[in-house]
C-alpha positions as CSV (number, residue, x, y, z in Angstrom):
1,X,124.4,-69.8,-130.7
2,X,122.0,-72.9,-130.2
3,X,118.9,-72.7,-132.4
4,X,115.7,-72.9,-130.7
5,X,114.0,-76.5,-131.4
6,X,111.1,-75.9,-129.3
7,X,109.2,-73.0,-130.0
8,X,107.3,-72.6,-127.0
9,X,110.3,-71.3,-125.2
10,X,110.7,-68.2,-127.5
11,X,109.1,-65.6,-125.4
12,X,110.9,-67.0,-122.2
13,X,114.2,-66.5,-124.4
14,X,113.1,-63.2,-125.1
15,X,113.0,-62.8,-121.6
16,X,116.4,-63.8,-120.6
17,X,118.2,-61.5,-123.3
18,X,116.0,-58.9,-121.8
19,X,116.7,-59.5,-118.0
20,X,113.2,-59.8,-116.9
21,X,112.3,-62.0,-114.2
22,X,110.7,-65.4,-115.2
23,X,107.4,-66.3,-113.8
24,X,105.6,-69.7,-112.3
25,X,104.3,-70.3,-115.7
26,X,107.7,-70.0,-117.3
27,X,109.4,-72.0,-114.8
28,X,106.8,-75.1,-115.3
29,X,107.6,-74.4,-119.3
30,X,110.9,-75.1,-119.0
31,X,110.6,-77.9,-117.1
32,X,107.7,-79.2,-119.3
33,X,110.7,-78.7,-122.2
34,X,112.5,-81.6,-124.0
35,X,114.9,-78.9,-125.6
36,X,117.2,-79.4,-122.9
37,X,120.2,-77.8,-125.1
38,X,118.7,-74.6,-125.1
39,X,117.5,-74.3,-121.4
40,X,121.4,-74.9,-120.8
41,X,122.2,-72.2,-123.3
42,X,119.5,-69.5,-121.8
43,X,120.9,-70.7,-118.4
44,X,124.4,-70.3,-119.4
45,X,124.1,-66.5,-121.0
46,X,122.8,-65.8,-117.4
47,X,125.8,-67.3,-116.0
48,X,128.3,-65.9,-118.2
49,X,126.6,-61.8,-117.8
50,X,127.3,-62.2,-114.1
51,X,130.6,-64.0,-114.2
52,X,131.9,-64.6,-117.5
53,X,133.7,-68.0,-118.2
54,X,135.1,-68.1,-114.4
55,X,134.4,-71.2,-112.4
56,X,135.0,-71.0,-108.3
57,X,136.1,-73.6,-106.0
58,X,137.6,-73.7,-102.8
59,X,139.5,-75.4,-100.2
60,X,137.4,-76.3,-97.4
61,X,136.3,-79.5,-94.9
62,X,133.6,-80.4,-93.7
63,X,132.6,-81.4,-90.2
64,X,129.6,-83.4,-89.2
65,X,130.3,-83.1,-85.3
66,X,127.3,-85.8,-84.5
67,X,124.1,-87.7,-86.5
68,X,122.2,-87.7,-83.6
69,X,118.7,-86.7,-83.9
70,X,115.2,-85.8,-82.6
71,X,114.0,-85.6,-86.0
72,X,112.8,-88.5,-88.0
73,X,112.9,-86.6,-91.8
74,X,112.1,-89.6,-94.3
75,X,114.3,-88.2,-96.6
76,X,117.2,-88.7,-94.5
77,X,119.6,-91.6,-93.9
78,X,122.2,-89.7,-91.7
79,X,120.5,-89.5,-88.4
80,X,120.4,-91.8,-85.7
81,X,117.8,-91.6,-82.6
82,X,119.1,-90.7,-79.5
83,X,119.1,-93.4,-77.1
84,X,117.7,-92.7,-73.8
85,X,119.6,-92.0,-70.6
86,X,123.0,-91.5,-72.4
87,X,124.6,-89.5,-70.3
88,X,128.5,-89.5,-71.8
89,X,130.2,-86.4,-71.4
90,X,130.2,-84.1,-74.5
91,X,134.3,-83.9,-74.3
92,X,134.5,-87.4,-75.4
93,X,134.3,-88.8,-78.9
94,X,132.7,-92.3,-79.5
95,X,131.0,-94.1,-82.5
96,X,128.9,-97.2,-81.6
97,X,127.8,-100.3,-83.3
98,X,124.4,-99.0,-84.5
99,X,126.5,-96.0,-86.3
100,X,125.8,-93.2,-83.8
101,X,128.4,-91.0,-83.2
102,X,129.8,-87.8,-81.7
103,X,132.8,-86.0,-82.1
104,X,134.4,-83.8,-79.2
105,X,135.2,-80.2,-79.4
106,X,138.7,-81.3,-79.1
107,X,138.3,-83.5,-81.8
108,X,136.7,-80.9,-84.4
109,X,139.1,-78.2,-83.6
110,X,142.4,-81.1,-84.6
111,X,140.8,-81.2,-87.9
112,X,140.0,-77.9,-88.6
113,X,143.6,-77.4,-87.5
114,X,144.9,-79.8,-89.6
115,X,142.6,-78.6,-92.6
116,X,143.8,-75.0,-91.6
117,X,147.9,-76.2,-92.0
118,X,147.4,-77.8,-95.1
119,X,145.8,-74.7,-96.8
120,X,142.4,-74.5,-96.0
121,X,140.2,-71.3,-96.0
122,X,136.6,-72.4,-94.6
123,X,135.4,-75.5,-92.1
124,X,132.1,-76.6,-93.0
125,X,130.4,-77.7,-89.5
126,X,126.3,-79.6,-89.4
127,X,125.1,-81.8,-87.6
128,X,121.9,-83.6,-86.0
129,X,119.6,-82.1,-83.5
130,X,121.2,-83.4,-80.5
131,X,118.7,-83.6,-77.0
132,X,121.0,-83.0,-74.6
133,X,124.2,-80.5,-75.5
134,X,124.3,-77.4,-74.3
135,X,124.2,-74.4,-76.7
136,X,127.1,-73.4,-75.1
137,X,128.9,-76.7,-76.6
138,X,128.5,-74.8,-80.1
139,X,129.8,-71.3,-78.7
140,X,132.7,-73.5,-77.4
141,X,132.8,-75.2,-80.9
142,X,133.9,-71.7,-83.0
143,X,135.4,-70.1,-80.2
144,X,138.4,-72.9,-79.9
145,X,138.4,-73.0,-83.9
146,X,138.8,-69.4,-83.9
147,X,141.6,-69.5,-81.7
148,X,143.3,-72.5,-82.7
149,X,142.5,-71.3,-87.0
150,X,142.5,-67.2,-86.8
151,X,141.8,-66.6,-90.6
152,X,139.9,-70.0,-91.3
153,X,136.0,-69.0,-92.4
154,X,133.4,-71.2,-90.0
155,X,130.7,-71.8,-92.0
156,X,128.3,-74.0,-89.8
157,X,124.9,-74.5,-88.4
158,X,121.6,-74.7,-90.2
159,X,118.8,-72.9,-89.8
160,X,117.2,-75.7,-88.2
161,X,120.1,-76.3,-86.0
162,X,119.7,-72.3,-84.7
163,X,115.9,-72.7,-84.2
164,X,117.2,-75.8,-82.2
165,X,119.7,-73.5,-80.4
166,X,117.1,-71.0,-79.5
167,X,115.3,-73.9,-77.9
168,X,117.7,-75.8,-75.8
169,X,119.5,-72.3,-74.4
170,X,118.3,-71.4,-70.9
171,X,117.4,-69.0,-70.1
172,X,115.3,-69.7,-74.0
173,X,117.2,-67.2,-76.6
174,X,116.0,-65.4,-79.6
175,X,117.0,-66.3,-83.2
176,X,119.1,-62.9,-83.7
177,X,120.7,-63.3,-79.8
178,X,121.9,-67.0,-80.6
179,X,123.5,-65.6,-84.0
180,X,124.9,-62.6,-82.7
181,X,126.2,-64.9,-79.7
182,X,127.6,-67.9,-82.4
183,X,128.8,-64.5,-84.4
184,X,131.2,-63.4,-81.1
185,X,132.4,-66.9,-81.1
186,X,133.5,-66.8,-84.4
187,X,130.9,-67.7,-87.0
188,X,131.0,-66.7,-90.2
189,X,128.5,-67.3,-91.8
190,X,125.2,-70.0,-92.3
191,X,124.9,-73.2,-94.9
192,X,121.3,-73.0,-96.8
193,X,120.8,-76.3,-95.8
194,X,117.2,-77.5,-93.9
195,X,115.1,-75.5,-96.8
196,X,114.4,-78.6,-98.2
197,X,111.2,-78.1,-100.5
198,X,108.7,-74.9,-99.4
199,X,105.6,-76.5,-99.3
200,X,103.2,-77.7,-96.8
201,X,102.1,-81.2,-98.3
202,X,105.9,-81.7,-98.9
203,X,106.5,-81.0,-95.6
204,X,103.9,-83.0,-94.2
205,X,104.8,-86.2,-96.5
206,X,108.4,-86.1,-96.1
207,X,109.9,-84.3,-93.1
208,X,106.8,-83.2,-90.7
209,X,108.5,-83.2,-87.6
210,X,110.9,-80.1,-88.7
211,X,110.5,-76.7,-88.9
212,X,109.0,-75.3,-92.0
213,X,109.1,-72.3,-94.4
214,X,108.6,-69.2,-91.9
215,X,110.9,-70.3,-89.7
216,X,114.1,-70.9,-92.0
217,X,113.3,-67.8,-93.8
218,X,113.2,-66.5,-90.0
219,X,116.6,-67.1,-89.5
220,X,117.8,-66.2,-93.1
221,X,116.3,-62.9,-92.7
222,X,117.2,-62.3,-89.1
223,X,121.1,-63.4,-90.3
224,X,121.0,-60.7,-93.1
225,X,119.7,-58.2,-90.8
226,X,122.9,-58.5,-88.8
227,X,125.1,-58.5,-92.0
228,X,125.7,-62.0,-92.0
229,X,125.8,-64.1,-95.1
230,X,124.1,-67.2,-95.9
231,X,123.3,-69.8,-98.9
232,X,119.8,-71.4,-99.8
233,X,119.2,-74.8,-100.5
234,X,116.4,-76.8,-102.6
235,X,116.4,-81.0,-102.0
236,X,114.8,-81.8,-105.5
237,X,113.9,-84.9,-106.4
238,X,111.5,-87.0,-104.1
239,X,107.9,-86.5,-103.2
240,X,107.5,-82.8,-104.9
241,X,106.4,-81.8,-108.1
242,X,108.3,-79.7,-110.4
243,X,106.0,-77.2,-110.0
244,X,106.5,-77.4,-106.4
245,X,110.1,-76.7,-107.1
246,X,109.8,-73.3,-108.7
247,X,107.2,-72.1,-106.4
248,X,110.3,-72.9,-103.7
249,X,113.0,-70.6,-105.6
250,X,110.4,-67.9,-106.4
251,X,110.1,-67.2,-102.8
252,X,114.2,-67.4,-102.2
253,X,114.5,-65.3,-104.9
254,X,111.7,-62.8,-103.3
255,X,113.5,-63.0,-100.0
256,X,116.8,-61.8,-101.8
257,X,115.3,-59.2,-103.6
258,X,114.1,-58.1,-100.0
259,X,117.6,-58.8,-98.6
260,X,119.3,-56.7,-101.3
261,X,117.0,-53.6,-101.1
262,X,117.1,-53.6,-97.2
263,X,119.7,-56.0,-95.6
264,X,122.8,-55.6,-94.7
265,X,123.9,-59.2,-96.1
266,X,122.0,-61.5,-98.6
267,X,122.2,-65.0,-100.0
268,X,125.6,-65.8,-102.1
269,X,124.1,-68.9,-103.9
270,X,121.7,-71.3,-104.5
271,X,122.9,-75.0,-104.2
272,X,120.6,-77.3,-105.6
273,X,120.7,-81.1,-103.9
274,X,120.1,-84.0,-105.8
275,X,118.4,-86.5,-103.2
276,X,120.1,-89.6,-102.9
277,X,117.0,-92.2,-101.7
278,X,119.6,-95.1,-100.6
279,X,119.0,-96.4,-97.3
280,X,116.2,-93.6,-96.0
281,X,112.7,-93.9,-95.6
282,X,112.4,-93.2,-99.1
283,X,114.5,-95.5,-100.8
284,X,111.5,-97.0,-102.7
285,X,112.2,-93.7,-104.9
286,X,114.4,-93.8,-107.7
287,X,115.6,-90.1,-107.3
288,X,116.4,-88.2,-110.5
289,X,118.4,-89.0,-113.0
290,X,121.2,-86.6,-114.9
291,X,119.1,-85.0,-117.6
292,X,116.9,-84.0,-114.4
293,X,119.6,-82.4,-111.9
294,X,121.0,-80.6,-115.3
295,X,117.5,-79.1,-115.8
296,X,117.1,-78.1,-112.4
297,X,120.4,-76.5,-111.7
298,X,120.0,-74.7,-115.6
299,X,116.2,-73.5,-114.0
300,X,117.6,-72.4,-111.3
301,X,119.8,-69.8,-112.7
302,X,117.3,-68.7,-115.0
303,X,114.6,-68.2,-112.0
304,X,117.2,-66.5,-109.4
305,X,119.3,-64.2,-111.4
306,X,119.1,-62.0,-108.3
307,X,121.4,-64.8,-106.6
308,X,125.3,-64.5,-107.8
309,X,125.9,-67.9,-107.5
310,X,124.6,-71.4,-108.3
311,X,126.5,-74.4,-107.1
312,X,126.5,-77.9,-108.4
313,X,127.9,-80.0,-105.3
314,X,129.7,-82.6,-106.4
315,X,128.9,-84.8,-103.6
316,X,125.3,-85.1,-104.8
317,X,125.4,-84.7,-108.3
318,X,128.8,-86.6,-109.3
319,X,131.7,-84.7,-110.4
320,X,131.2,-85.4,-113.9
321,X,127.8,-83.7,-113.6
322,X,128.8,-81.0,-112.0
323,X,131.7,-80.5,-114.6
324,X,128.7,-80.4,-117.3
325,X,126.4,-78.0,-115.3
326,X,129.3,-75.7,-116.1
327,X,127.8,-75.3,-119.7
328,X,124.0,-75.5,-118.1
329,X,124.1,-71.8,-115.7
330,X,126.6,-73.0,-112.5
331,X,129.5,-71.0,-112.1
332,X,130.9,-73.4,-108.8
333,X,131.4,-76.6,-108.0
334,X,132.0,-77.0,-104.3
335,X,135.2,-77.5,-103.1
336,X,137.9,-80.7,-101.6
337,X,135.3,-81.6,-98.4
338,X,137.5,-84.5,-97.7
339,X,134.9,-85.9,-95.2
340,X,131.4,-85.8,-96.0
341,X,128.7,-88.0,-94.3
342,X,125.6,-86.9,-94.6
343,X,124.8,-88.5,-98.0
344,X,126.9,-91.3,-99.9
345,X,126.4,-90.9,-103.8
346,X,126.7,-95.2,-104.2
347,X,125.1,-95.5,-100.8
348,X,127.6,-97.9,-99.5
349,X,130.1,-95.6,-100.5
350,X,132.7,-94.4,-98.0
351,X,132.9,-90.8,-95.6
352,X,136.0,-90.2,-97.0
353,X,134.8,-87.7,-100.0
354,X,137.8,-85.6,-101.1
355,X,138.7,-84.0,-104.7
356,X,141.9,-82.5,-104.7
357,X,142.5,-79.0,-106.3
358,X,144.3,-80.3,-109.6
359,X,141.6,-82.4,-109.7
360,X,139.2,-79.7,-109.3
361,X,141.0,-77.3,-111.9
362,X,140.8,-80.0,-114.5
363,X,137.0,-80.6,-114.3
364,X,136.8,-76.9,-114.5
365,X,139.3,-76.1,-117.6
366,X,137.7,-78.8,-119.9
367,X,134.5,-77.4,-119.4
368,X,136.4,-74.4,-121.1
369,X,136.3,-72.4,-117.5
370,X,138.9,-70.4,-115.3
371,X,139.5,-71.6,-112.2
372,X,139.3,-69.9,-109.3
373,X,139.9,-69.9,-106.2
374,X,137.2,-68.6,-103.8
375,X,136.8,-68.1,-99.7
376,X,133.1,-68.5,-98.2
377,X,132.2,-65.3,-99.4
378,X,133.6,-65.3,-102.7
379,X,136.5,-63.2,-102.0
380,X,139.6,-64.7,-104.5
381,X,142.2,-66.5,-102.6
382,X,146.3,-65.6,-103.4
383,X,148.3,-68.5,-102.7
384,X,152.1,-67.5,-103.2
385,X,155.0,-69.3,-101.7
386,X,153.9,-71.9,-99.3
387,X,151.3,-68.8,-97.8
388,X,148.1,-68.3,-98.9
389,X,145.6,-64.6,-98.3
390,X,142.5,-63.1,-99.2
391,X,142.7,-60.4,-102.3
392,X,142.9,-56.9,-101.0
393,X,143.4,-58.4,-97.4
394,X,147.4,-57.3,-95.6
395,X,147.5,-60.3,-94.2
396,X,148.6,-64.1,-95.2
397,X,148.4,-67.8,-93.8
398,X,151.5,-69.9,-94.0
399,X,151.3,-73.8,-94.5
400,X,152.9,-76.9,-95.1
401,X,151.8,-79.0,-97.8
402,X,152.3,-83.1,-96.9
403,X,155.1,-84.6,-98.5
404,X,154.9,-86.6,-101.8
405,X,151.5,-84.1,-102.4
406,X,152.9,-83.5,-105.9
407,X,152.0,-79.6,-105.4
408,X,152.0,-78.0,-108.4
409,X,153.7,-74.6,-109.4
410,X,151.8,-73.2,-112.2
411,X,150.7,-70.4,-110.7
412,X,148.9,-68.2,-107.8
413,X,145.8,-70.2,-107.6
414,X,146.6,-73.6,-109.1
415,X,148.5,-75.3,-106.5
416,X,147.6,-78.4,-105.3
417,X,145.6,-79.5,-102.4
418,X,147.5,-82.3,-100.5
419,X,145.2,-84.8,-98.9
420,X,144.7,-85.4,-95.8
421,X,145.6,-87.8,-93.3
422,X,143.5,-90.8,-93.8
423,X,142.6,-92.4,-90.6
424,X,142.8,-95.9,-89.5
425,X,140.4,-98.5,-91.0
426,X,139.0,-99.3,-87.9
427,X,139.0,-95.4,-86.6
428,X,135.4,-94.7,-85.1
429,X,136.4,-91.2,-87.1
430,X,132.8,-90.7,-89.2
């Protein structure tokens, strides 16, 4: 056991062992804290009474089907205005010079398909606020997955993106008809992403023009009402104060509580996002530094024990770092993604974001970890010969690992992930 150095933190530890919520004031006191070893170690004996010394991962991609946007969040360097009077048809793909893009239905469904041959269990799918699709481009969207991927998990659309949906459907729709509509289509569940930081002068300073607090809880809550499942999000790290921070996963954890006591589904993690100020409105910001995101994603186990899991995404917070949260309260790090384009880590850096499983397994066994394999809802994944299935499920998924993968054999849920097919250098593929 670590050894208190700072003293202050005694009746929060007291706390932990106990399983008694943590207040405000202990949040801030943690935070406040130089002893980062023993946040880690109060964060980690959290982690370790839920889950022991497993570590999740998956194999999933992720699909950003256009960066268009009405929204102007300072925080963001993804988007790209919309550009008035573009009328192109929605069933053609394009990418022009100013880095705008959209990708077909046709085009999203080829690489979910080709995700879904190689092994994959989930398609990630977000995107921009596009003005002119139709909603019924997104009912389109999981209904041709779900044909062309039958076991594939489509986790997609943010709660911002719904509110959006509600908005642009005509006749005007309801948050719970537009997810029980998306839900016939095939969605499985929501990301937790949009949450951003609960506050108003946050919001205000930093993303004014989206929806706030009430309304992404709306859709959380509405989501859990119909038994679907979702994730929660906090972007830490620009113009809020630590304080600000807790006050934002007090009220997801109050919401879950809420969720678990009367809802038919609830949130499966907390994914804390490191923001990455390069090339956004805030890049004047130096963003926080490792010691930071490692306190963060330690606090927030320790003020959301009601939430199973806390995810360290290795997009935003380095690999490495997410290797060391394993010690610091997060029990999963994300999965391949292959293609990720909202944020670049080195700013410059490429779309082409991909880990493959060995690669994955080893950051997790030297941090002293089992791997495992998870789907979106945390269900373990079998993989056998070339098939893969969902434990306690009848049923399995062949597929064909790419030649020259160097596929391992150790075991049920340690072979390997084989990449992708890269596409052309010049390819307007984001």
């Amino acid at each position: 056991m670590i050894t208190t150095t700072d003293q202050s933190l005694a009746d929060i530890r007291r706390k932990v062992e106990a399983g008694e919520m943590l207040s405000l004031e202990d949040g801030v006191r943690l935070y406040e804290s130089p002893d980062i070893h023993t946040i880690g170690e109060l964060a980690n004996s959290v982690r370790e009474r839920l889950h022991g010394r497993v570590a999740y991962y998956n194999i999933n991609r992720h699909i950003n089907y256009s960066n268009i946007c009405v929204l102007r969040c300072k925080f963001c360097a993804f988007y790209r205005p919309f550009t008035k009077g573009d009328n192109r048809s929605p069933e053609a793909s394009f990418h022009d010079a100013d880095g705008s893009y959209h990708v077909s239905v046709t085009d999203i469904v080829a690489r979910a398909k080709e995700a879904y041959e190689r092994g994959a269990t989930e398609v990630h799918i977000v995107g921009g606020l596009h003005p002119t699709l139709p909603f019924s481009h997104y009912t389109d969207m999981c209904s041709a997955i779900r044909e062309a991927c039958p076991h594939m998990h489509i986790k997609a659309f943010t709660a911002i993106e719904i509110i959006h949906f509600s908005r642009i459907a005509k006749p005007r729709m309801t948050i719970t008809d537009v997810l029980i509509r998306l839900r016939g289509a095939g969605l499985g569940s929501l990301p937790g992403g949009g949450a951003e930081i609960f506050d108003d002068r946050v919001h205000d300073e930093a993303f004014k023009n989206k929806t706030g607090e009430v309304e992404w809880f709306d859709v959380h809550r509405a989501a859990h009402e119909l038994g679907i499942y979702t994730n929660a999000t906090m972007l830490y790290g620009h113009v809020e104060t630590r304080e600000e921070r807790i006050r934002h996963l007090l009220k997801l954890r109050a919401h879950q509580e809420e969720s678990l006591r009367n809802r038919a589904a609830c949130f499966n993690c907390v994914i804390p996002l490191s923001f990455i100020p390069d090339d956004s409105a805030l890049a004047h910001l130096p963003g926080p530094g490792g010691l930071e995101d490692l306190k963060t994603l330690a606090i927030s186990r320790l003020m959301c024990p009601n939430i199973a899991h806390i995810k360290a995404f290795w997009i935003m917070q380095t690999p490495k770092l997410a290797q060391v949260a394993l010690e610091f309260g997060v029990d999963d790090i994300d999965g391949t993604v292959v293609y990720y384009d909202i944020t670049k880590r080195e700013g410059a850096g490429t779309t082409r974001q991909e880990l493959s499983v060995d690669q994955l397994q080893r950051l997790i066994t030297e941090a002293r970890c089992t791997p495992v394999e998870r789907d979106t809802l945390y269900r373990r994944v079998l993989r056998g010969d070339r098939a893969w299935s969902i434990e306690g499920e009848a049923w399995s998924v062949p597929y064909d690992p790419a030649p020259g993968s160097g596929e391992s054999r150790r075991g049920s849920n340690e072979e390997a992930l084989i990449p992708l097919t890269l596409p052309d250098r010049d390819s307007p593929d984001p």
